[in-house]
C-alpha positions in Angstrom: 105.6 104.8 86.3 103.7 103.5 89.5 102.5 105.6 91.6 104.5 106.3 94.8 101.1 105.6 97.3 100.8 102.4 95.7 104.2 101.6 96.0 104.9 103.1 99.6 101.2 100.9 100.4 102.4 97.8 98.8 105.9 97.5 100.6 104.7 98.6 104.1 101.9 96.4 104.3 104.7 93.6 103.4 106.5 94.3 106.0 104.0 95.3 108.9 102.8 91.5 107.5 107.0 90.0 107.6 106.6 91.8 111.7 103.1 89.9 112.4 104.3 86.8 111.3 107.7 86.9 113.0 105.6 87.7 116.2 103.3 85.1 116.1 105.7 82.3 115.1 107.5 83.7 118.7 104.4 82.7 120.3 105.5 84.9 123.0 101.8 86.9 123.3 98.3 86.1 124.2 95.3 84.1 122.3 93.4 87.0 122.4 96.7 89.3 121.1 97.5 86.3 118.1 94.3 86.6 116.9 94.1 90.1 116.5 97.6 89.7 114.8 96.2 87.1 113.1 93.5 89.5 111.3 95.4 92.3 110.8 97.8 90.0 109.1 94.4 88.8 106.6 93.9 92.3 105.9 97.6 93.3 105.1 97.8 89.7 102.9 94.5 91.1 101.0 96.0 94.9 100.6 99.1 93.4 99.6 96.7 91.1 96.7 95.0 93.7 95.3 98.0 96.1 94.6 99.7 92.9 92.9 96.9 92.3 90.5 96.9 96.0 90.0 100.2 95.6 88.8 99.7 92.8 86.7 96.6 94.7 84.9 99.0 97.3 84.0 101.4 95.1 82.9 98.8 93.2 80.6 97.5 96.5 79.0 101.3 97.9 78.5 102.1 94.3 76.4 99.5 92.7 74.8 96.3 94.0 72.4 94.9 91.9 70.4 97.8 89.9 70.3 100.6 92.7 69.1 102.3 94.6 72.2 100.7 97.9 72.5 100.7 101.0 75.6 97.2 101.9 76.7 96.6 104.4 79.1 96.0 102.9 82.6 92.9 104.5 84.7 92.8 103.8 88.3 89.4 103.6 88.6 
């Protein structure tokens, strides 16, 4: 079972990044505001990354070893 930080991580960042993009397609702020929106929304894009290939890695380990499906415990390290 994933862990509920992960999770809770993963689906706000999504939609903090859904808000950013909504504002800046408005185009109702600043330059200097859009590009701070604009960074924060890199960052959020790159959090939400990372916990999707997490995901994937514990997918792969849970399914497949050497071939025949298999559970492996999964270390967060």
């Amino acid at each position: 079972m994933p862990k509920k930080k992960t999770t809770t991580l993963f689906e706000d960042s999504l939609a903090e990044l859904e808000q950013l993009v909504i504002q800046l397609e408005q185009g109702d702020i600043s330059l200097e505001e859009s590009l701070k929106s604009f960074e924060r929304g890199v960052n959020l894009t790159r959090t939400c990354q990372k916990a999707l290939q997490e995901a994937e890695q514990k997918v792969q380990i849970l399914i497949e070893k050497n071939g025949t499906q298999t559970l492996e415990p999964f270390t967060d390290e």
